[in-house]
DOZAKOL-941551 format. One record per residue (C-alpha): residue in three letters; x, y, z. Coordinates in pm, whole numbers, padded with zeros to 5 digits. Each point is the difference from the previous one (the first is absolute). Layout:
N
ATOM, type, X, Y, Z
ATOM, ALA, X, Y, Z .
...
This chain:
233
ATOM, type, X, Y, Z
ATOM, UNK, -12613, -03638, 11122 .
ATOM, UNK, 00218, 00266, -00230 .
ATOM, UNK, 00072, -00115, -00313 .
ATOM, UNK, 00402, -00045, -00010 .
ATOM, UNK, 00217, 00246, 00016 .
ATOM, UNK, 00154, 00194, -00261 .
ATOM, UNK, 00312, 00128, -00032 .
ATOM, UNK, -00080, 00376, -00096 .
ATOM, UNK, 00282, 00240, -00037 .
ATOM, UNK, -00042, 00271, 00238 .
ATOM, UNK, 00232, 00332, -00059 .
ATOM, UNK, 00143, -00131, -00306 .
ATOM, UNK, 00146, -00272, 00208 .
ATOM, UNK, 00018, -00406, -00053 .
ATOM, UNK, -00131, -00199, 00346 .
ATOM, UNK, 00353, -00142, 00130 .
ATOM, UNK, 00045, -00380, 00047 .
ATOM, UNK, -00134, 00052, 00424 .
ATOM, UNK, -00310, 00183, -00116 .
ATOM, UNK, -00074, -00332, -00212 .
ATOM, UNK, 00043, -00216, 00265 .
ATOM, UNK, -00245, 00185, 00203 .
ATOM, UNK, -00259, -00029, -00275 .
ATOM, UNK, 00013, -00333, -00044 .
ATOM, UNK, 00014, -00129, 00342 .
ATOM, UNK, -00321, 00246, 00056 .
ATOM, UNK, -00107, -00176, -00321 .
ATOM, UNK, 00042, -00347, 00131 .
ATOM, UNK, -00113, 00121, 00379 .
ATOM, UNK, -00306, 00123, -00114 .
ATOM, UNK, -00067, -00315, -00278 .
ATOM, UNK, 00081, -00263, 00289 .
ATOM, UNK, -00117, 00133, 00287 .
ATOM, UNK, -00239, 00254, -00106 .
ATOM, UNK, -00183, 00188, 00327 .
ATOM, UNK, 00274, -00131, 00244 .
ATOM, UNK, 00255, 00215, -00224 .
ATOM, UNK, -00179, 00283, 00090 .
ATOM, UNK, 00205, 00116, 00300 .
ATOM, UNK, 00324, -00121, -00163 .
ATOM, UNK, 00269, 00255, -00094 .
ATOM, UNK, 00301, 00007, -00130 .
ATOM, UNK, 00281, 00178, -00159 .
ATOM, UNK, 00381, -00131, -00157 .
ATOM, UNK, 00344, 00187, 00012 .
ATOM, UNK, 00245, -00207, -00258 .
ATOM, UNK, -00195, -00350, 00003 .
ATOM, UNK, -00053, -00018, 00373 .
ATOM, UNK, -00393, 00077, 00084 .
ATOM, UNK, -00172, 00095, 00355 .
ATOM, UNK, -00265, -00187, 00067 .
ATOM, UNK, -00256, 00211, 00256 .
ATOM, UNK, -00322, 00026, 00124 .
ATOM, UNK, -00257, -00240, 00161 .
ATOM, UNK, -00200, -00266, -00059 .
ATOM, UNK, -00231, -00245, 00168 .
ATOM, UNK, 00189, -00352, 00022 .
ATOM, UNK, 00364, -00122, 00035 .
ATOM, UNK, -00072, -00195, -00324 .
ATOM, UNK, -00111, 00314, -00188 .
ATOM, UNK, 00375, 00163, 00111 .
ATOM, UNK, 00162, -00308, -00125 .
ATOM, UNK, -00219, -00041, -00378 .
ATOM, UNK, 00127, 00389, -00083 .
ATOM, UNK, 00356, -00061, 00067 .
ATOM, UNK, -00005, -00326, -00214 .
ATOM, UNK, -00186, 00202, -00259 .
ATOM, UNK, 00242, 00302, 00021 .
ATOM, UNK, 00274, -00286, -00006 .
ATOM, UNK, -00086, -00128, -00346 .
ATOM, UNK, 00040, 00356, -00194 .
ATOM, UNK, 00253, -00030, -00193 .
ATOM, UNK, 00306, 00234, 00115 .
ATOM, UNK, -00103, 00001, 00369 .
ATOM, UNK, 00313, -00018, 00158 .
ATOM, UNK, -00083, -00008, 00411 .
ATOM, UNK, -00289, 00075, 00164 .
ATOM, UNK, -00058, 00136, 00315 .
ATOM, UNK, -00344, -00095, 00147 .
ATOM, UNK, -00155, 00216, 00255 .
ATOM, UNK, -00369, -00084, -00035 .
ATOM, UNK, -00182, 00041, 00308 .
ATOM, UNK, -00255, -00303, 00112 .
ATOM, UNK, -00338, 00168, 00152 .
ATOM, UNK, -00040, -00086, 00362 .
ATOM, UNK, -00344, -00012, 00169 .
ATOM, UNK, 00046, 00018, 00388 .
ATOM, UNK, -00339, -00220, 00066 .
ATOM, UNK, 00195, -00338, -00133 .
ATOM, UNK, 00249, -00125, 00196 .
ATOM, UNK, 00252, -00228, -00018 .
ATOM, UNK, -00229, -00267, 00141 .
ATOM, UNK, -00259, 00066, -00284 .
ATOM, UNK, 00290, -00028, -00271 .
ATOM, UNK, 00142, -00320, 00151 .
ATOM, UNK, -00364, -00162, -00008 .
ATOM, UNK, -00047, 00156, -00403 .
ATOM, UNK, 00318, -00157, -00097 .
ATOM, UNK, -00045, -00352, 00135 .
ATOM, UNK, -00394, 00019, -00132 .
ATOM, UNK, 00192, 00074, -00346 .
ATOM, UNK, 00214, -00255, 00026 .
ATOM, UNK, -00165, -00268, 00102 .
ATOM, UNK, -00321, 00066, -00222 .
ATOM, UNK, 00190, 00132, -00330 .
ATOM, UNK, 00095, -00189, -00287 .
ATOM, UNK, 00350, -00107, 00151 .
ATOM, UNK, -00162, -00107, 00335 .
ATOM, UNK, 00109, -00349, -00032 .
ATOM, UNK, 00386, 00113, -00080 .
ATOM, UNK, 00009, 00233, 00256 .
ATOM, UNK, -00165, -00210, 00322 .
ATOM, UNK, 00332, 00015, 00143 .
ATOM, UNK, 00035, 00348, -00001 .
ATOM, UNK, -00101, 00228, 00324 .
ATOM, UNK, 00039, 00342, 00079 .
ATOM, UNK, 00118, 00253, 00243 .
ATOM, UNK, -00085, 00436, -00056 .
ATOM, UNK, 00152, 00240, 00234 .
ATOM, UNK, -00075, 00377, -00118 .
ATOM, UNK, -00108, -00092, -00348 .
ATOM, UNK, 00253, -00202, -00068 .
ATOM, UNK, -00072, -00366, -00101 .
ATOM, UNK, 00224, -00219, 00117 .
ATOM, UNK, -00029, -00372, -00214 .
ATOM, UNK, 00128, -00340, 00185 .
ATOM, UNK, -00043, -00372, -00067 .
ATOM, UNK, 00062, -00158, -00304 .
ATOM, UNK, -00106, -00054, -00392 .
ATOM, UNK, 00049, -00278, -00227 .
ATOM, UNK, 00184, 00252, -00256 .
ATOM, UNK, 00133, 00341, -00046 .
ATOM, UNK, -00238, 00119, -00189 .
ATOM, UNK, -00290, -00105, 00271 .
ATOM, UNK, 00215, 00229, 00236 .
ATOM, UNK, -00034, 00248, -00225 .
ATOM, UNK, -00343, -00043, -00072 .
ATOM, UNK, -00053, 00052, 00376 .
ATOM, UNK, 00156, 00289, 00014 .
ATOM, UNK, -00213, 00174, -00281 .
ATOM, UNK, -00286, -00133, 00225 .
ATOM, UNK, 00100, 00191, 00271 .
ATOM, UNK, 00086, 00348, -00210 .
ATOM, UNK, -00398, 00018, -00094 .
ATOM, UNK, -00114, 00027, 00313 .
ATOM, UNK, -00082, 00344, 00120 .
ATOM, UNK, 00214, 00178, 00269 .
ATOM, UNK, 00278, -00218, -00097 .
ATOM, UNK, 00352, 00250, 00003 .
ATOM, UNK, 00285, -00305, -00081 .
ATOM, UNK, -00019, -00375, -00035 .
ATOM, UNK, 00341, -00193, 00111 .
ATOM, UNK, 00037, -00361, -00152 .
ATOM, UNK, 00113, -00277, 00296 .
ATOM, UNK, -00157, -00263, -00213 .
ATOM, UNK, 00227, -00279, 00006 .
ATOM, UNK, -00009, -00282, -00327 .
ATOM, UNK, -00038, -00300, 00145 .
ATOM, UNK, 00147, -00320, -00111 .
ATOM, UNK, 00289, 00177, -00157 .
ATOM, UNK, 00188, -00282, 00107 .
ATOM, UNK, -00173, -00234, -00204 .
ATOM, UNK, 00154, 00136, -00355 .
ATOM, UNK, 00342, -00070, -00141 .
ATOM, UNK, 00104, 00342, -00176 .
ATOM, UNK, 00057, -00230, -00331 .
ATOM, UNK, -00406, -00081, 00020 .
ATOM, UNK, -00113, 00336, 00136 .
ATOM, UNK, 00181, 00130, -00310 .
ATOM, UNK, -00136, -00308, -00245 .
ATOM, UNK, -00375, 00131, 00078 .
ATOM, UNK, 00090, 00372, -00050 .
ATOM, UNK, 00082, -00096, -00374 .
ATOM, UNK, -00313, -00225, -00011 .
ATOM, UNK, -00183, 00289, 00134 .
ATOM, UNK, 00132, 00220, -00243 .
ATOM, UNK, -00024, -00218, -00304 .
ATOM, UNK, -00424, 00018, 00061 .
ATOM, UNK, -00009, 00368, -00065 .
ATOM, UNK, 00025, 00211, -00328 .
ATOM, UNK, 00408, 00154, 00127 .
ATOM, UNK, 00262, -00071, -00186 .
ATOM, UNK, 00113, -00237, 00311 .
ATOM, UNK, 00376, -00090, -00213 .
ATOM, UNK, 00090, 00384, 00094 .
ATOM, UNK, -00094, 00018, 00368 .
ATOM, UNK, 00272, -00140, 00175 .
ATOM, UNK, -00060, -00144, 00362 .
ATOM, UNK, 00215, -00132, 00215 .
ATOM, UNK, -00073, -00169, 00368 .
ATOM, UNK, 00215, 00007, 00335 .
ATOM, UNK, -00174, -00150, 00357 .
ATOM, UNK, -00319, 00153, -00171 .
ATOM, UNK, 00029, 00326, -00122 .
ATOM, UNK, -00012, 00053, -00356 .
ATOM, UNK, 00167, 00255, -00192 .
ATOM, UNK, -00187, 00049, -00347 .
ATOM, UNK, 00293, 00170, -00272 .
ATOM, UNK, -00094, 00066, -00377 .
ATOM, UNK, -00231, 00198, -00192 .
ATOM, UNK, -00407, 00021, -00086 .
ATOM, UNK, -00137, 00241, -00218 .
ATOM, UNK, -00193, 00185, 00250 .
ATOM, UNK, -00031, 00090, 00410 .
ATOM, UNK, -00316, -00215, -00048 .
ATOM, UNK, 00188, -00276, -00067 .
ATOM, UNK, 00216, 00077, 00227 .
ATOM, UNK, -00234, -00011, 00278 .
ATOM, UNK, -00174, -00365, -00138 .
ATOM, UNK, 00379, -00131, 00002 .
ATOM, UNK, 00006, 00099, 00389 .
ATOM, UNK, -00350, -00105, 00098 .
ATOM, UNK, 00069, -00321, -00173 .
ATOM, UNK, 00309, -00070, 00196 .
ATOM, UNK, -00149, 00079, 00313 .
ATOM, UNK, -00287, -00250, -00019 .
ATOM, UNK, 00254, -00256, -00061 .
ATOM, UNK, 00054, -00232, 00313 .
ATOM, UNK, 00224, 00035, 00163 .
ATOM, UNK, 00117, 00306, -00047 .
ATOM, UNK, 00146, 00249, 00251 .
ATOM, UNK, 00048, 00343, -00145 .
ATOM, UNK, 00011, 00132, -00372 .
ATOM, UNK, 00307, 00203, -00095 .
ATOM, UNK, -00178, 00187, -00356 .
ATOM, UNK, 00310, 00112, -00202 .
ATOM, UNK, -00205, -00034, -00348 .
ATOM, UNK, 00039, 00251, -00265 .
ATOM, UNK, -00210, 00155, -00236 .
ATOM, UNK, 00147, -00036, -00393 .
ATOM, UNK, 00040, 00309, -00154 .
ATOM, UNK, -00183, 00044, -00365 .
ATOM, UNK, 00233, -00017, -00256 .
């Protein structure tokens, strides 16, 4: 790969706040994701960046917004990533790949209750998982196969019913208290299962541990992230 950009003055002229963006989300693109960034471009007007050009999985589309998500002044990003299609697999042959994944992966044993349904390359997932974050974890199952456009969740939690919000939220602080976050500043409160996290970490990779703790909490429904980064003082 390039070595990282630098910011070069071309016609006596500073590169504005958008053309740093672009940099380091190329930066990041090509550090993360390396020859699957290849076909990735992209350009930003005022914080907002286009995301277009193709690439071979659903997953891949999803890992290049999150990375152009975590640059810091990003402000909206509009995805239009195209997913390669190959006409000789079908939606038979995708249906089949998905339920090998699932039920030979790592989270096989989480996800037994999970089926699935694809109608023009779109994955439909029913059933149900022991936690949100098994749901989830299905779904990224699904967005690595090839030929796969969209994956919609229908997952259902089961034994929702079976948690009080008072010990659904209990376990969230246990859960919380077992990691290196600050859990004191991450707020979280709990109504008939959904879980809205409040507060602040000191990074969107905290961020992101606060919600994927949450979700493999059981019981839970849905995860409402309204964490905040702290600013440096």
């Amino acid at each position: 790969m390039n070595e990282k950009r630098k910011n070069r003055i071309i016609h006596d002229k500073l590169p504005s706040q958008d053309d740093l963006i672009v940099d380091q989300i190329k930066d990041q693109l090509e550090e993360k994701m390396q020859a699957s960034a290849m076909d990735i471009n992209l350009f930003c007007k005022d914080g907002y960046v286009h995301m277009y050009g193709m690439v071979d999985v659903l997953a891949e589309k999803k890992k290049a917004e999150s990375i152009a998500k975590s640059v810091k002044g990003v402000r909206k990003i509009e995805n239009k990533i195209t997913v390669a299609m190959d006409s000789n697999i079908t939606d038979k042959h995708m249906e089949k790949e998905i339920i090998h994944r699932l039920t030979r992966g790592e989270r096989s044993e989480s996800l037994l209750g999970v089926s699935v349904k694809v109608e023009d390359g779109v994955a439909n997932l029913m059933g149900t998982a022991k936690t949100l974050r098994d749901a989830h974890g299905a779904m990224a199952v699904a967005s690595e196969v090839r030929g796969i456009k969209d994956v919609v969740n229908n997952i259902e939690i089961s034994d929702t019913t079976s948690y009080d919000d008072a010990s659904v939220n209990s376990h969230i602080t246990q859960a919380l208290s077992t990691t290196d976050l600050n859990y004191p500043d991450i707020l979280h409160t709990v109504e008939h299962g959904k879980v809205t996290l409040e507060g602040f970490v000191n990074s969107r990779r905290e961020m992101e541990l606060a919600k994927e703790i949450a979700m493999g909490v059981e019981g839970v429904r849905k995860v409402v992230n309204r964490l905040k980064i702290r600013k440096e003082s």
